[in-house]
C-alpha positions as CSV (number, residue, x, y, z in Angstrom):
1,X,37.4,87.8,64.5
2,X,36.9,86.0,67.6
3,X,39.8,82.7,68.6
4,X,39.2,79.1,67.7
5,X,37.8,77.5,70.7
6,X,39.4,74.3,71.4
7,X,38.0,71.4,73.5
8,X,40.2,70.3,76.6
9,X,40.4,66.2,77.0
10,X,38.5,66.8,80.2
11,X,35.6,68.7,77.4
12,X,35.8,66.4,75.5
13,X,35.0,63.5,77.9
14,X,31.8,65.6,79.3
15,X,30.6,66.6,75.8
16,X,30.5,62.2,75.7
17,X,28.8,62.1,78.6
18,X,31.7,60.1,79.8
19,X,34.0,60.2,83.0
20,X,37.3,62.1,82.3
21,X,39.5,58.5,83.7
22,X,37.6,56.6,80.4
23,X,38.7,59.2,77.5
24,X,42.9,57.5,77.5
25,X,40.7,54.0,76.5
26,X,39.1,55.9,73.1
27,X,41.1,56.1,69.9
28,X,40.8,59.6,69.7
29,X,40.6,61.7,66.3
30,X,44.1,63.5,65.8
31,X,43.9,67.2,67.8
32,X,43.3,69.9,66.0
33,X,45.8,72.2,68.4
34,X,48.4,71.2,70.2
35,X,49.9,73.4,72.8
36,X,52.9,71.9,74.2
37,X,51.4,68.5,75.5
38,X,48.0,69.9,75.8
39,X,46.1,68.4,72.9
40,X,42.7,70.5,71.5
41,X,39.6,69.6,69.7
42,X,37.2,72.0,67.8
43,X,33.8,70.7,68.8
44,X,32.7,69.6,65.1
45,X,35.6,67.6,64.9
46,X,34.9,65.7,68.0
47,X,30.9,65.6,67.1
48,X,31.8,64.1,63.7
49,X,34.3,61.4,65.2
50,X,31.5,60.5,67.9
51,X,28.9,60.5,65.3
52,X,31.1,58.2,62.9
53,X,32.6,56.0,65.5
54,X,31.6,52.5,66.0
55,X,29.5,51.4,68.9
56,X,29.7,48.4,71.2
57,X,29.9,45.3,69.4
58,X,31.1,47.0,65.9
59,X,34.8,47.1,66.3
60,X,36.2,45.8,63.3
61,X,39.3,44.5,65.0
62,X,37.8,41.2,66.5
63,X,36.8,38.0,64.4
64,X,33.2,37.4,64.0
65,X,31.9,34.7,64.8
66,X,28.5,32.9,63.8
67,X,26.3,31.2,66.6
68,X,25.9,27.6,66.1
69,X,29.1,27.8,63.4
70,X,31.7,24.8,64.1
C-alpha cells in the first residue's frame, strides 16, 4: 500500500491557481497531517473545500444591503 500523499500550502495555492503570498488570506479547511508546523491536505479535501467555498460577493459575514433601500 502506497503513502497518503499530502498537499504542501505552496500545492495547495497552485492547485487554486493562486500565488503562494495569497493562501495566509483563505480560511483554510483544517489539515489533514500535520508534521511539526508543516500543515498537509489530501487533494479531495482541498477540492471539496474549493468546490463548497463561497465566491466573491457570497461571504456571509457582511450585511446585505438592498440598492435603493433607506
Amino acid at each position: 500500500m502506497a503513502p497518503s500523499r499530502y498537499l504542501s500550502a505552496s500545492e495547495v495555492a497552485e492547485r487554486l491557481g493562486i500565488d503562494r503570498s495569497a493562501i495566509s488570506r483563505y480560511k483554510m479547511p483544517e489539515p489533514d497531517a500535520l508534521i511539526g508546523k508543516t500543515r498537509g491536505w489530501l487533494p479531495e479535501t482541498i477540492d471539496e473545500w474549493n468546490a463548497n467555498r463561497p465566491g466573491p460577493g457570497n461571504r456571509s459575514n457582511h450585511p446585505r444591503t438592498t440598492k435603493g433601500a433607506p
